[in-house]
VOMI-278448 format. One record per residue (C-alpha): residue number from 1; x, y negated, z. Coordinates in steps of 0.25 Angstrom, whole numbers, plus 5000, padded with zeros to 4 digits. Last residue first. Layout:
// residues N
nr: NUM; u: X; v: Y; w: Z
...
***
This chain:
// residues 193
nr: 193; u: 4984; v: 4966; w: 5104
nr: 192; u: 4984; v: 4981; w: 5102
nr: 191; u: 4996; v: 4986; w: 5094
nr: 190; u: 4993; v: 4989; w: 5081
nr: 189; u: 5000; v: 5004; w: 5077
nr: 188; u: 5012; v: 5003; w: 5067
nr: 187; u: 5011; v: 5005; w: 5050
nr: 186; u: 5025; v: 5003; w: 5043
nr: 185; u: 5029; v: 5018; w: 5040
nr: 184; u: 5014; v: 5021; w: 5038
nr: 183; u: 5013; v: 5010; w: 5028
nr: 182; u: 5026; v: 5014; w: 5020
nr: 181; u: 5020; v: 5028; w: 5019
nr: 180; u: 5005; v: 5024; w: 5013
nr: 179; u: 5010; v: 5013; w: 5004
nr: 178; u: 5015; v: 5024; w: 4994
nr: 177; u: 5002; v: 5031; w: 4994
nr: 176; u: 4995; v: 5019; w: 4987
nr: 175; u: 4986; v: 5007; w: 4991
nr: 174; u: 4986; v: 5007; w: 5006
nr: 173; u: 4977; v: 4997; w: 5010
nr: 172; u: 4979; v: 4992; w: 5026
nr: 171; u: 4966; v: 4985; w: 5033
nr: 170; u: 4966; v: 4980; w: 5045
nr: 169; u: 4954; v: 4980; w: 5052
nr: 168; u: 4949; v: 4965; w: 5059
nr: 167; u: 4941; v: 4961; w: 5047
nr: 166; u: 4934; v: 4974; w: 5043
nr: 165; u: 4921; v: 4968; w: 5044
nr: 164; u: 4925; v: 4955; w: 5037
nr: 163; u: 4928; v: 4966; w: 5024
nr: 162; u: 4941; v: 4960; w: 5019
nr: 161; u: 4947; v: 4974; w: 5021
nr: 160; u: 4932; v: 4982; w: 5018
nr: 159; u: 4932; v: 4975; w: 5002
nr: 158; u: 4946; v: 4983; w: 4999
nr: 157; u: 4939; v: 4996; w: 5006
nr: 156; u: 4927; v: 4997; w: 4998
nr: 155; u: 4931; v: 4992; w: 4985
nr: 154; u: 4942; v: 5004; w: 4987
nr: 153; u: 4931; v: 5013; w: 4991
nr: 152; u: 4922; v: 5011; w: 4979
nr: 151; u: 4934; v: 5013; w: 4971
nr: 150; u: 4937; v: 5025; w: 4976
nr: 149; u: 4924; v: 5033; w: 4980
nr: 148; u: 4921; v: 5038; w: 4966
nr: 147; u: 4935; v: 5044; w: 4963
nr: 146; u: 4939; v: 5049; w: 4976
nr: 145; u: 4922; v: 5055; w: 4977
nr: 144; u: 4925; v: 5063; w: 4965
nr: 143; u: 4940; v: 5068; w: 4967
nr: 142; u: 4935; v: 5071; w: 4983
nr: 141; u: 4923; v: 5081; w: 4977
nr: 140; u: 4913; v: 5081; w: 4988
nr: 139; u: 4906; v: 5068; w: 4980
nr: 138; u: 4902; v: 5073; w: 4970
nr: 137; u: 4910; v: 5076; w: 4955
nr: 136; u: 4917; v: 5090; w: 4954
nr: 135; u: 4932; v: 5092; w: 4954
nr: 134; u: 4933; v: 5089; w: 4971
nr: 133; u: 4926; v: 5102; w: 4973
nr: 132; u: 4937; v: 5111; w: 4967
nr: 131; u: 4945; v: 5109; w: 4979
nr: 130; u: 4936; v: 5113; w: 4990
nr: 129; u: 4945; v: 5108; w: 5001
nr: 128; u: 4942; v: 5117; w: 5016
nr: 127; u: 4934; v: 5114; w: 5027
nr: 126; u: 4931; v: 5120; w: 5039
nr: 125; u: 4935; v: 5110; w: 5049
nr: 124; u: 4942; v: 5098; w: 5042
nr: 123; u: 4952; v: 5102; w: 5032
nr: 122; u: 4957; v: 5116; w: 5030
nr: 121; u: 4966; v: 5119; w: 5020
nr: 120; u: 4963; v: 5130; w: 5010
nr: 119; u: 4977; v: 5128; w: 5005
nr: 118; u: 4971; v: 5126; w: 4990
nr: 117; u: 4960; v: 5119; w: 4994
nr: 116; u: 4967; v: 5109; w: 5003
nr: 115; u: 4979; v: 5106; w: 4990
nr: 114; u: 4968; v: 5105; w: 4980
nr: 113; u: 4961; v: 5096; w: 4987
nr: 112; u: 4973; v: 5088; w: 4990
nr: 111; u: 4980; v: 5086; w: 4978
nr: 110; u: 4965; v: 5083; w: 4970
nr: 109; u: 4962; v: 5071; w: 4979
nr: 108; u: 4976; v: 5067; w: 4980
nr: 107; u: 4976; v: 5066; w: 4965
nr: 106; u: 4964; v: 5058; w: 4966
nr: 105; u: 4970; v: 5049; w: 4977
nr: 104; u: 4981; v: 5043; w: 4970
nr: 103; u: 4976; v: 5041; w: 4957
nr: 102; u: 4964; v: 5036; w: 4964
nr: 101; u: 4972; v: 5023; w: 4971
nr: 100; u: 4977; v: 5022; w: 4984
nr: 99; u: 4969; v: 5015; w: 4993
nr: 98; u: 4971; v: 5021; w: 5007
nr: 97; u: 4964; v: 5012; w: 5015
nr: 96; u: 4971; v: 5009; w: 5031
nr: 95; u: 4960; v: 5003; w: 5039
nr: 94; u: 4965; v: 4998; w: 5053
nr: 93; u: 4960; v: 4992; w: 5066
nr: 92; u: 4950; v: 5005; w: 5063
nr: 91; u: 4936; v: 5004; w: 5072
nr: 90; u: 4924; v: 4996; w: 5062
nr: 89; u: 4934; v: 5003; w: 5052
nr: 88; u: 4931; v: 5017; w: 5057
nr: 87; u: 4916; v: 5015; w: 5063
nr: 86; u: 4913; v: 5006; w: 5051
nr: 85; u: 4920; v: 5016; w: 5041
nr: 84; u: 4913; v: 5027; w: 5045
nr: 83; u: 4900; v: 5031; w: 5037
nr: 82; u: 4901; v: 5023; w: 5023
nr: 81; u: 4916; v: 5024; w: 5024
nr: 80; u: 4919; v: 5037; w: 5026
nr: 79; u: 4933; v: 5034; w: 5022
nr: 78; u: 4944; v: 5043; w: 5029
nr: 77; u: 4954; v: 5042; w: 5039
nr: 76; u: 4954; v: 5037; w: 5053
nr: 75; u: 4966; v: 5032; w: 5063
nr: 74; u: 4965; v: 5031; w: 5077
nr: 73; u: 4970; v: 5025; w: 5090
nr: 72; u: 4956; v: 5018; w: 5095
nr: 71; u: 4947; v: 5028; w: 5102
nr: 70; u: 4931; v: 5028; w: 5095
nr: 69; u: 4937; v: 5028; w: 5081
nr: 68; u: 4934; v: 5043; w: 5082
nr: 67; u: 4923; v: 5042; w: 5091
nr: 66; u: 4915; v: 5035; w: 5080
nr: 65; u: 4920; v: 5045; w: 5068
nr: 64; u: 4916; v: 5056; w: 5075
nr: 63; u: 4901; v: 5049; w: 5078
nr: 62; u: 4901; v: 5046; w: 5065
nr: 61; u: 4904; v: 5058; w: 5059
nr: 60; u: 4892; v: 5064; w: 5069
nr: 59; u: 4883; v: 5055; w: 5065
nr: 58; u: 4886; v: 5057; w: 5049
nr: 57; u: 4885; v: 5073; w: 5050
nr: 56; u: 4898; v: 5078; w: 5047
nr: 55; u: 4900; v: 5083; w: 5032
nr: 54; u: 4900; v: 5096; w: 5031
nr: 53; u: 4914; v: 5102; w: 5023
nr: 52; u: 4911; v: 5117; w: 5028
nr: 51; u: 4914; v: 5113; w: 5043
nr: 50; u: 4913; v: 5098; w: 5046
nr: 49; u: 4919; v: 5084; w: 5038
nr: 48; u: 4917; v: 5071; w: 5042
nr: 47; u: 4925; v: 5071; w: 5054
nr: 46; u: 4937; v: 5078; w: 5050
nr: 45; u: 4935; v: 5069; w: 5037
nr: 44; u: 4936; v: 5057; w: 5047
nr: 43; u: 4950; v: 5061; w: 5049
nr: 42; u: 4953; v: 5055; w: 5062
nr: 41; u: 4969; v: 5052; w: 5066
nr: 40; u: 4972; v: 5047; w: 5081
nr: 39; u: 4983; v: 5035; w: 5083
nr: 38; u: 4998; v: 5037; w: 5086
nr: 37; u: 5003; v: 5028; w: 5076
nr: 36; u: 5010; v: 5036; w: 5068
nr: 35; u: 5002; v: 5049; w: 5068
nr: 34; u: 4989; v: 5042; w: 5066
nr: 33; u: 4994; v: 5035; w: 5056
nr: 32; u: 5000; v: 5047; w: 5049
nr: 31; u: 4985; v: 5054; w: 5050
nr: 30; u: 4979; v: 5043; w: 5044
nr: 29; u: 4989; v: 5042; w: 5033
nr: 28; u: 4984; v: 5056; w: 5029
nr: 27; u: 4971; v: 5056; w: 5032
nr: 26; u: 4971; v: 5044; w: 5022
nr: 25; u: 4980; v: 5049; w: 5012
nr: 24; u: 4973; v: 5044; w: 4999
nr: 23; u: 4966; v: 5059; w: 4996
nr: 22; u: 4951; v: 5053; w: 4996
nr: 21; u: 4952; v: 5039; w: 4996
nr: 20; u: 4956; v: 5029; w: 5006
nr: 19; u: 4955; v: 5026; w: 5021
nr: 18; u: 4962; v: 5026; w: 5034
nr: 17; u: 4956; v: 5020; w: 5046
nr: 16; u: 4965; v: 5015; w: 5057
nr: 15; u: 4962; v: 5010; w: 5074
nr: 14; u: 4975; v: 5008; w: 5081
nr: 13; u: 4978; v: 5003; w: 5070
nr: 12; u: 4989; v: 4995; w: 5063
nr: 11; u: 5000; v: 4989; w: 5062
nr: 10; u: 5009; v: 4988; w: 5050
nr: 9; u: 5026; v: 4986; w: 5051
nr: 8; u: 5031; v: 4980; w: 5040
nr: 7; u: 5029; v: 4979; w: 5024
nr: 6; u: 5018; v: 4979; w: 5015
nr: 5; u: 5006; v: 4980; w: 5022
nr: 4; u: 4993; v: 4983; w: 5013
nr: 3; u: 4979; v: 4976; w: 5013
nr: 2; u: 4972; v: 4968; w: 5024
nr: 1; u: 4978; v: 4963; w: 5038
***
């Protein structure tokens, strides 16, 4: 099943990824999932990310990301495509993309920086929002690398769901925050076969 259900209930999992833009709600909706269905949530930016915002070392994200997916019952978010998406895809029963234009997602962007730089708030280890950052043009700035990683994304992911490779994932395209609710309400864990 490709695209976006309309009406009645959804199944899914046990195995879901969850992916979009910066600031499109995919931790969030992961973490809902995971609570409704009973499943575990991994943030792969609490596995990218070390102390003092390093990134971790591509072997050992890997190996994270590997025993992660390792146990079915889980849903993951975030994109890392070039690096992770055949372990997570090669493993999800599901993809749930987040494609909810840039209108949506910039403001987000600027929301939600502003809002972990003011409260100082912590995120993944050590870490705390550099706000003024995301202003200037490379590729640590989320505003910059949004708008240059948008469209090639959205190519990117409408090309993966008639991919032959990703033939038995179900993929779910949630194309503005409104769908989002209605879908959690509808969605149901896949019963094995």
């Amino acid at each position: 099943m490709s695209g976006n259900p309309s009406t009645g209930p959804v199944a899914i999992g046990p195995n879901i990824s969850v992916v979009g833009d910066s600031c499109s709600g995919k931790t969030t909706l992961a973490a809902a999932l995971a609570e409704r269905l009973g499943l575990r949530h991994v943030e792969l930016d609490s596995l990218s990310w070390q102390p003092n915002w390093t990134p971790t070392p591509d072997e050992v994200f890997l190996e994270q990301v590997h025993e992660a997916v390792a146990q079915s019952g889980w849903v993951i978010d975030g994109n890392y495509g070039r690096i992770v998406r055949p372990i997570t895809w090669g493993a999800a029963d599901t993809v749930v993309w987040l494609d909810f234009p840039l209108r949506v997602t910039l403001p987000r962007t600027l929301a939600r920086s502003f809002r972990r730089w003011r409260t100082r708030e912590l995120l993944w280890g050590t870490n705390r929002e550099r706000f003024w950052e995301h202003f200037l043009p490379w590729d640590r700035s989320l505003i910059w690398w949004t708008l240059k990683s948008h469209r090639r994304r959205r190519v990117d992911y409408a090309a993966a769901m008639t991919d032959p490779r990703w033939e038995g994932t179900q993929f779910i395209r949630l194309r503005s925050p409104a769908e989002v609710d209605p879908f959690l309400e509808r969605v149901r864990l896949r019963v094995a076969a």
